[in-house]
N, C-alpha and C positions, 0 to 999 in steps of 0.2 A: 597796371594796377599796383598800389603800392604792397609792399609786404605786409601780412597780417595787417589788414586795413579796421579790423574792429579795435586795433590798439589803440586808435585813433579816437576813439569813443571816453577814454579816458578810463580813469580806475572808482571804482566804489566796495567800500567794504562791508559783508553785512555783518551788521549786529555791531560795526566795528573792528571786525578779526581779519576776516574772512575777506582775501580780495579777488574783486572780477572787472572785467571789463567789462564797461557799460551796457554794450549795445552784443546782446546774447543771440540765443534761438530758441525759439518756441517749436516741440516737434508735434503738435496736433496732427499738422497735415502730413504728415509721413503714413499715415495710418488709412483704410480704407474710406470712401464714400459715407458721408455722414457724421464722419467718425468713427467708424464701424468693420470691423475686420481687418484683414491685413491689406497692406498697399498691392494696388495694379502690376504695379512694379518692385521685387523687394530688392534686386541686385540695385536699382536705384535708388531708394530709400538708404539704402547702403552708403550708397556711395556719397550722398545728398549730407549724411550724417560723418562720415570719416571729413570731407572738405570742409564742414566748418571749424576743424581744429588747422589747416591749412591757412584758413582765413583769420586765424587769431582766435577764435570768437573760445574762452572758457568758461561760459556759463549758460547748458541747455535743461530748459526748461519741459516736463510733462505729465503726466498725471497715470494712475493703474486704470483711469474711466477711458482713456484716451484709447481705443481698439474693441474693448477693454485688453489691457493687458500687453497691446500689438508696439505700442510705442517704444514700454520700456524694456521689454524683448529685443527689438531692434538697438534699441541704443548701447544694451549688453554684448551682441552678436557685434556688431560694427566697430564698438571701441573700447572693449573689454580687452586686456587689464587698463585702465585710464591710466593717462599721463597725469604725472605732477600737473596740480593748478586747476584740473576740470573741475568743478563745481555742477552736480549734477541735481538740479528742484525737481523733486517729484510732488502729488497728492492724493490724498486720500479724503473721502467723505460722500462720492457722489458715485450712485449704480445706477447701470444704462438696463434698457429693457428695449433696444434698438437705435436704430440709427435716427441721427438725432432728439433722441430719447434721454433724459436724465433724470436723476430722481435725489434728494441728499439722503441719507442713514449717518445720525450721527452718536449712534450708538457706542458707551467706550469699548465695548469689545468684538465691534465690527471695523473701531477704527486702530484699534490695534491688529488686530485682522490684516487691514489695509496694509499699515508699516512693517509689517513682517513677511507679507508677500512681495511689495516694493523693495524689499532688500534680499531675498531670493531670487527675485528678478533682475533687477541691475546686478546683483552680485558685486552689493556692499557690506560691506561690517557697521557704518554708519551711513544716513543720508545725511550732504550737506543742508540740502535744505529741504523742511517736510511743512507739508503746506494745507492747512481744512481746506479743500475744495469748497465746500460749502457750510456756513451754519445751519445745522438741521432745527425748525421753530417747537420741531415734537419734545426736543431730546434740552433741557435746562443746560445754558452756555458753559455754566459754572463745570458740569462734568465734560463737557467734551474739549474745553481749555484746560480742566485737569489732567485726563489723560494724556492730552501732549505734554504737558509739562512731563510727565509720569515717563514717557517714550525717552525724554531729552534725558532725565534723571538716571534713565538706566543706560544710556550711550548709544544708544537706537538711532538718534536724530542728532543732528550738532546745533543745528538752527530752527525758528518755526518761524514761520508765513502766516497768514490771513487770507481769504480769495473772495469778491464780492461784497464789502462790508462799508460800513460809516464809521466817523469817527468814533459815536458810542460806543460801537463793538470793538474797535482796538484798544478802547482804554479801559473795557472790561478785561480784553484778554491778558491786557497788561496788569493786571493783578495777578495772574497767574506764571507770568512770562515775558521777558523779553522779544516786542513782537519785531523779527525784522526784516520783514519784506510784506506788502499789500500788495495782490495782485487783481484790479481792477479794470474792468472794461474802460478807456480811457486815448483816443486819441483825438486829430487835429480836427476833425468832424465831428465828435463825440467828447461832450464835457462837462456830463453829467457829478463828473466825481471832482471839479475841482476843489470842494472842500478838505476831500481827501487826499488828492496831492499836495496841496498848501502843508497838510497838517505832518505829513511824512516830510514833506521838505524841511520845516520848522523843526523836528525832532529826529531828523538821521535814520528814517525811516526808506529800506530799497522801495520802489513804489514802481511795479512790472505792471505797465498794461499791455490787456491783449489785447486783440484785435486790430493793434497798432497804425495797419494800414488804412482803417477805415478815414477815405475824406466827405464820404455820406454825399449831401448834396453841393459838398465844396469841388468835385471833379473838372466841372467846368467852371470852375470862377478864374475871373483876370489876374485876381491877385497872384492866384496858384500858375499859372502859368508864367506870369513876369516872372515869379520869385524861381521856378524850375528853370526859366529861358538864360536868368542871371548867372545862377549859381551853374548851368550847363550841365544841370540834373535831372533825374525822371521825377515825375510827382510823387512815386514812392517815396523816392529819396527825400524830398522837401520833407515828407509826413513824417520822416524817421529824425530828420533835421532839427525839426522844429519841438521836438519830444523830447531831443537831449539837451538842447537850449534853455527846455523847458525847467527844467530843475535840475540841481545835479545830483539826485538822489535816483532821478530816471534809468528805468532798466527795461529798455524795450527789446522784446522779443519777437520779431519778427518770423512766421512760420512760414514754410513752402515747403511743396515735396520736387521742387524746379533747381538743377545744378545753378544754370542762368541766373534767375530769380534771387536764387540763395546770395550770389555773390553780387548782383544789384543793390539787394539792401544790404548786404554788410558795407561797400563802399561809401553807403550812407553817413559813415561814419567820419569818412577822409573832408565831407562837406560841413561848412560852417557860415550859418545863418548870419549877417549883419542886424545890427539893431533896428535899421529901419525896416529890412522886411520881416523878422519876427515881429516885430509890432503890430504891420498891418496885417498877417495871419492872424496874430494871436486876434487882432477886434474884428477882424471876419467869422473868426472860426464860435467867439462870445455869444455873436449878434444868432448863428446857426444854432449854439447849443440850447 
């Protein structure tokens, strides 16, 4: 395995400042069933979390909805005081009422709430990057893009995110703020939001989807399998391949509560798609979305 194989991933800076290497972690799954409570395992979860800073990887991504609360506990216990460079995305905007359960509140002073418990809990002085989970449709955009602004003005936040949105919503928020990171459902199976990756690509915009792995009903296709057989990759890796290739604004966060797993996809990163089988993914994956 090479060293720090997510170096490999290349660099993106957000907002312009701020550098990470591309290809991050998503810790959802660190966290109990559902999403919900703490993991099976936490000396794992531990451990799952100290080895991605081994593997290169300075940019992990999670949310205070994520346990609630179990993720970013863990990410404090595990790698608390951080190393120069970690880059640590939290968010705020979404209350669970159970497992697989969610709800957004995008009230301003429930999401201030949120970032002052999110920086109790990592135990930071700032978040690098604070992220709406969700736009709440009850709560007028106007004040819950002010509020973050509000958060960044007082040194609360360094950076702000968007999560689930269209280009509309970004270019409202950007009246408010500098948006720089979109974190949308979005992989080789799933692509639904190309407009939205275009539009972050075009304006230097980080663009984090989750659920990265998904290749939906592309698992058994030929293409996917030539292009894994070629490259002497897993189909994970193709899916992670083909997302960096994708733009280079791409910021995939691939999660798992799996040591294995963890370091399958980050090698994802040492792997580099050719133009001919990007292509024929990309107009397989068209014809699917």
């Amino acid at each position: 395995m090479a060293s720090h194989p997510a170096h490999a991933s290349g660099t993106f800076h957000l907002d312009g400042t701020t550098p990470v290497h591309r290809l991050g972690f998503g810790a959802m799954r660190i966290t109990g069933e559902g999403v919900w409570g703490p993991p099976k395992d936490h000396a794992n979860a531990l451990a799952v979390l100290r080895r991605t800073l081994d593997l290169g990887i300075d940019f992990i991504d999670t949310a205070d909805a994520y346990g609630p609360n179990v993720s970013e506990d863990l990410i404090a216990e595990a790698l608390h005081p951080y190393p120069d460079g970690l880059v640590i995305a939290t968010k705020g905007g979404l209350t669970r009422q159970g497992p697989v359960k969610w709800a957004p509140v995008g009230r301003p002073e429930y999401l201030r709430q949120c970032c002052e418990m999110s920086l109790r809990r990592l135990k930071l002085d700032a978040i690098p990057l604070y992220q709406l989970h969700r736009i709440d449709p009850r709560v007028p955009q106007d004040e819950q893009f002010g509020l973050l602004k509000d958060l960044q003005d007082e040194g609360k936040v360094v950076h702000l995110g968007l999560s689930e949105v269209g280009v509309a919503e970004i270019e409202a928020a950007q009246q408010h703020f500098s948006v720089a990171t979109v974190q949308n459902r979005y992989s080789l199976g799933h692509r639904a939001h190309e407009d939205v990756v275009t539009y972050c690509d075009e304006h230097g915009i980080g663009f984090i989807p989750w659920y990265p792995l998904d290749a939906g009903k592309l698992s058994d296709s030929a293409v996917l399998h030539e292009t894994a057989e070629a490259l002497g990759a897993t189909h994970a890796q193709v899916a992670l391949a083909w997302l960096l290739k994708r733009s280079a604004t791409m910021l995939p966060i691939p999660g798992t509560g799996s040591l294995d797993h963890l370091t399958e996809n980050t090698e994802a990163a040492t792997f580099t798609l050719d133009d001919e089988h990007f292509e024929k993914l990309n107009e397989l994956t068209k014809e699917a979305a």
